[in-house]
N, C-alpha and C positions, 0 to 999 in steps of 0.2 A: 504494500500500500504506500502511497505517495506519500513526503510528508508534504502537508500545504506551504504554500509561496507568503512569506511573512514582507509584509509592504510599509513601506514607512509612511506616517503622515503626511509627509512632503511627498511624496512618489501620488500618493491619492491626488492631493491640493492637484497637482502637475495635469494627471490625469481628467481628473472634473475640471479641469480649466480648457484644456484642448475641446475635449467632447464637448463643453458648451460653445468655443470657437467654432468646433463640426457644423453644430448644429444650426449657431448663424454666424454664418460668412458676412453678414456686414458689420459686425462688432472689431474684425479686421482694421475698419478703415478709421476705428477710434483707437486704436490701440497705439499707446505713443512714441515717433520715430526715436531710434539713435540720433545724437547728433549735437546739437553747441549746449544744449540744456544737459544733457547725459553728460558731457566732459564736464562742463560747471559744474556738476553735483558730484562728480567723481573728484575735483578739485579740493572742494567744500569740506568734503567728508574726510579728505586726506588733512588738511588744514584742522580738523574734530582729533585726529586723531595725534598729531602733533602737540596739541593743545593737553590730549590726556597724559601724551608722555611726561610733560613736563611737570605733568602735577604731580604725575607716580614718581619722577625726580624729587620732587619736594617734602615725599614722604619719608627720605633718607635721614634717618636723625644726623647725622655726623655730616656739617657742612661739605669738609675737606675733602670728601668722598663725590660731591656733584661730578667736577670737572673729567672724574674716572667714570662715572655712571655715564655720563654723556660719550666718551668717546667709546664705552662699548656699547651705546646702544647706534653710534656708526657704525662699529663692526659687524654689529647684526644688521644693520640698514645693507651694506654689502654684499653680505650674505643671502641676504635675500634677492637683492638685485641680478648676483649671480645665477644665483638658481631659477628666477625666472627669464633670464635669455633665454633659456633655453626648454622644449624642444624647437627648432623648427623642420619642415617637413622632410629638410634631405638628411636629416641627422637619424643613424640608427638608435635603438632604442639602446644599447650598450654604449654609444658615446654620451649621448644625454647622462644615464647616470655614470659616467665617468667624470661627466664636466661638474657634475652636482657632489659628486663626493668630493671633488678638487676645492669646489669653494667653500664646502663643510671643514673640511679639513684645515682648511689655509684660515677661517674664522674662528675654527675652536683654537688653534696654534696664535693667532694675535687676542684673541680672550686670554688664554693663559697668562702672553707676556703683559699685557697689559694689568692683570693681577698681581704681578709678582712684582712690577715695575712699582706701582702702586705702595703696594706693602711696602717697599726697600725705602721709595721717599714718603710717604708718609711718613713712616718709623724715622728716618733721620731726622722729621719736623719738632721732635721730641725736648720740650724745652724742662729745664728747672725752674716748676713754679716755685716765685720766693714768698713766704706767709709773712709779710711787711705792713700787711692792715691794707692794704692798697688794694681797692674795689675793681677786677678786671671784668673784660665785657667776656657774659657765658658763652662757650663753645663745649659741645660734646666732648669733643677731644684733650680738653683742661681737664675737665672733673675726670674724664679716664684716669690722664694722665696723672695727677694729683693721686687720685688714690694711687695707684699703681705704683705711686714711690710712697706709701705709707701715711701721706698724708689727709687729714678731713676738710673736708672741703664743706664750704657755709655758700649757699645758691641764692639770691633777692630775686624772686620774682616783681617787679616796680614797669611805671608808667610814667609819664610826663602829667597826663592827665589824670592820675589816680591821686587823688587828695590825701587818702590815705596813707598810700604808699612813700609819700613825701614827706608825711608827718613822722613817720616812723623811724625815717632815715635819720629826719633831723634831733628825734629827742629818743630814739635810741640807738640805731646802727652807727651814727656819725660820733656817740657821744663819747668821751674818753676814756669811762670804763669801761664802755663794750672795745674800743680798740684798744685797749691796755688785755682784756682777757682772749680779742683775737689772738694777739703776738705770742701769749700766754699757750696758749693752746696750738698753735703752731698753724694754725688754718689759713688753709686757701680760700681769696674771699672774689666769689662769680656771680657778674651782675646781672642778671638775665631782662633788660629791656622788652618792653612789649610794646612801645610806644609806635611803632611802625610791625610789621608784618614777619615774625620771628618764629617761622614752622620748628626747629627743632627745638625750642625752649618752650611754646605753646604744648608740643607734644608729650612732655615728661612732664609738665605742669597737670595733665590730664592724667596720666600715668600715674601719677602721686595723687588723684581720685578730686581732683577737681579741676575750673577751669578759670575760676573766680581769681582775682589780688586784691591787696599783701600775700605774697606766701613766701616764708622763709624755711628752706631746708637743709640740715646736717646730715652728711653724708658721713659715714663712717669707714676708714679702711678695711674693719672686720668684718662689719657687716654692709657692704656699699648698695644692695639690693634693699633694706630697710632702714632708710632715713628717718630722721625727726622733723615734722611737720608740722609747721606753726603758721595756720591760717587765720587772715583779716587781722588780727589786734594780737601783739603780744609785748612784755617788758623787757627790760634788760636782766632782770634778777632769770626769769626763762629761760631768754638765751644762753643766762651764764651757767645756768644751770645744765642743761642739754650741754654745753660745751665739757664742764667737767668730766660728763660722764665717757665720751668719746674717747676712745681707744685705739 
């Protein structure tokens, strides 16, 4: 016994759409040419999709990391470009996929070096933060690095426009005792503005279960996954306190 013919949805749609075409031949003469509107929208939708790259770029928490995400998502623009030259009609089916393994191969081969190129300068970008009380601007790659040489790192989440966040600074982040128990405590101190449009500090702000400012966070070398979190209003007596405990 046969087994039955399994059809995909789309193979039906295809079907019911010819047979009503069958059925009237003048639905033909609506149906819409190829041509300058087809290429415009074929244009359009490439430009849609340009657009999404750059956002899925944006979701890289670690700055320093864009300018490598960009040049392999050239490599794979290549890649594909290569692989579609080809077939054309006087090409056997065995050089087709000859030319397509050629450009698979020669893509995954500059993906690699581009990793490894990557890793090598990165890794030498590798500075000694100094914990001198001195406010730097947050990058992903500070608070790595900071911990990574054993040190805790202190993160201000602040705005221009946050009232708050200015009050805070000034009667307690800025005030003597708090940068007498920084120097004290040996911390790195990262200032994560949000005053303009700051995806990988917006994203670890959400990460650490909100989305709101003030938010002041202690990073620990021991435990660098479970910070101290001090959201909207806190003292100096807090901070100092959170700072002692740090290890």
């Amino acid at each position: 016994m046969e087994a039955a013919v399994q059809v995909s949805p789309r193979a039906r749609l295809s079907m019911l759409a010819l047979l009503v075409l069958a059925m009237f031949p003048g639905l033909l003469a609506k149906v819409p040419r190829a041509g300058r509107w087809s290429e415009l929208l074929k244009q359009f939708l490439g430009i849609v999709m340009m657009g999404v790259a750059v956002y899925l770029v944006t979701l890289v928490p670690n700055v320093t990391y864009w300018p490598w995400v960009l040049l392999g998502m050239v490599v794979v623009d290549l890649v594909c470009w290569g692989w579609g030259q080809v077939p054309t009609y006087e090409m056997t089916t065995q050089r087709v996929w000859t030319i397509r393994s050629i450009a698979l191969v020669l893509g995954l081969m500059l993906g690699a070096a581009l990793f490894v190129l990557a890793g090598r300068m990165e890794g030498g970008k590798k500075e000694e933060l100094a914990n001198d009380g001195q406010w730097r601007a947050f990058h992903v790659s500070r608070l790595d690095e900071a911990l990574a040489q054993g040190k805790p790192v202190v993160v201000d989440w602040t705005a221009r426009w946050c009232i708050n966040c200015r009050a805070l600074e000034a009667v307690v982040l800025n005030s003597a005792e708090m940068q007498d128990a920084f120097k004290a405590s040996k911390a790195v101190l990262l200032r994560a503005d949000l005053s303009w449009d700051n995806p990988p500090a917006e994203f670890l702000n959400s990460e650490l279960g909100g989305k709101s400012i003030p938010v002041l966070a202690i990073f620990s070398p021991s435990r660098p996954y479970r910070p101290v979190v001090l959201r909207d209003s806190y003292t100096a007596a807090r901070v100092k306190q959170e700072l002692e405990l740090v290890h």
